[in-house]
N, C-alpha and C positions, 0 to 999 in steps of 0.2 A: 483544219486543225484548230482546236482550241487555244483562245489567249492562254498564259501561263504567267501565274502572278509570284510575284518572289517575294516574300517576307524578310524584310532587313533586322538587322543583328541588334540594331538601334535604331531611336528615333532621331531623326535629323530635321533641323531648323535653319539651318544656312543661309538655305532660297530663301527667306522669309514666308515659309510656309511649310507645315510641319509632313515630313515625309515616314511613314512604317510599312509601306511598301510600293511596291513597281509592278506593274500590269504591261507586258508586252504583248502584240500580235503576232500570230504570225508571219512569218516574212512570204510574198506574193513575188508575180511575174516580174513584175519591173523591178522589184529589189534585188532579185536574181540576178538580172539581165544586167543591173546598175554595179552591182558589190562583187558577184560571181561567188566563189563557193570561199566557205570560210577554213577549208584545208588542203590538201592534196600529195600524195606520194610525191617524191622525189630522189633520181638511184643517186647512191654513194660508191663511189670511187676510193675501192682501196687494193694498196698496193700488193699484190698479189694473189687478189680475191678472184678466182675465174667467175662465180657466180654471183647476177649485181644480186647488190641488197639495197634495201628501200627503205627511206626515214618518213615518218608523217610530217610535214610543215604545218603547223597551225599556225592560219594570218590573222594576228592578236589584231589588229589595226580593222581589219573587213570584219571581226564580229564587233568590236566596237563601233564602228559605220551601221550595222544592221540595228545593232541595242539603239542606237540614239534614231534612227530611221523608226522602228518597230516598237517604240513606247509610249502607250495609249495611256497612261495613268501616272502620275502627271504627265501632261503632253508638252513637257520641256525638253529636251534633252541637256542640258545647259545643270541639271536636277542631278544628271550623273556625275558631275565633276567633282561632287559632295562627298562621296561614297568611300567610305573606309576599304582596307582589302579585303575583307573576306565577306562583304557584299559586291563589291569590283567582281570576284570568284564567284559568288552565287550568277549574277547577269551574266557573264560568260558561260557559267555553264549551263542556264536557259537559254541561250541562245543556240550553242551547242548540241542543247534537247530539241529544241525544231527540227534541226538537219538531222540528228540520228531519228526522229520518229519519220521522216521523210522518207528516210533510206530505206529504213527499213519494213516501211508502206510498201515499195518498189518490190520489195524480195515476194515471188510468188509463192505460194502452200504450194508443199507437192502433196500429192495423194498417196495412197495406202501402197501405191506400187513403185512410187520412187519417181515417177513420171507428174513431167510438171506441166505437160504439152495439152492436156485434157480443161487446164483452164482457161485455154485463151478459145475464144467460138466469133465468128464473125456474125453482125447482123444482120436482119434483114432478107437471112436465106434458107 
């Protein structure tokens, strides 16, 4: 996956070094394995719902561990504390943009007949 560079809203000097945007990595194995995923269902409980229903939790906290892990330009993270809100919003939702282009890498093409079984072939035989 490609870095993914965020362009800020303003220019920032805080750090004593002048900031107009952010260059993140992708996030890799061990960031995975370290931070784990930055959402997940979870059922709700209501009173006299037979069928559960399911809320998204997004953990503000694990994409901000990945933003400060996954940024290549400057290589502060200390750089994000600087950050107005609706740059705070942009980095979260590059971050965000990793795991939905991730996800959605996973989902196979189906073909012309609706069958999705014709893409997977084993090698070597």
């Amino acid at each position: 996956m490609a870095d993914i560079t965020v362009p800020l809203s303003r220019t920032y000097s805080e750090a004593g070094k002048t900031l107009t945007h952010l260059v993140f990595r992708s996030p890799r194995w061990q960031d995975f394995i370290d931070l784990g995923d930055i959402e997940e269902w979870q059922p709700i409980d209501a009173p006299g719902v037979t069928d559960p229903r399911m809320m998204l939790v997004r953990h503000h906290d694990v994409i901000a561990r990945y933003a400060e892990r996954c940024l290549k330009d400057p290589a502060g993270p200390a750089d994000l504390a600087v950050l107005d809100l609706v740059d705070t919003m942009k980095v979260h939702g590059a971050i965000r943009d990793f795991f939905a282009d991730a996800r959605q890498s996973l989902k196979s093409p189906t073909n012309s007949s609706g069958g999705s079984e014709k893409g997977s072939t084993t090698s070597g035989g």
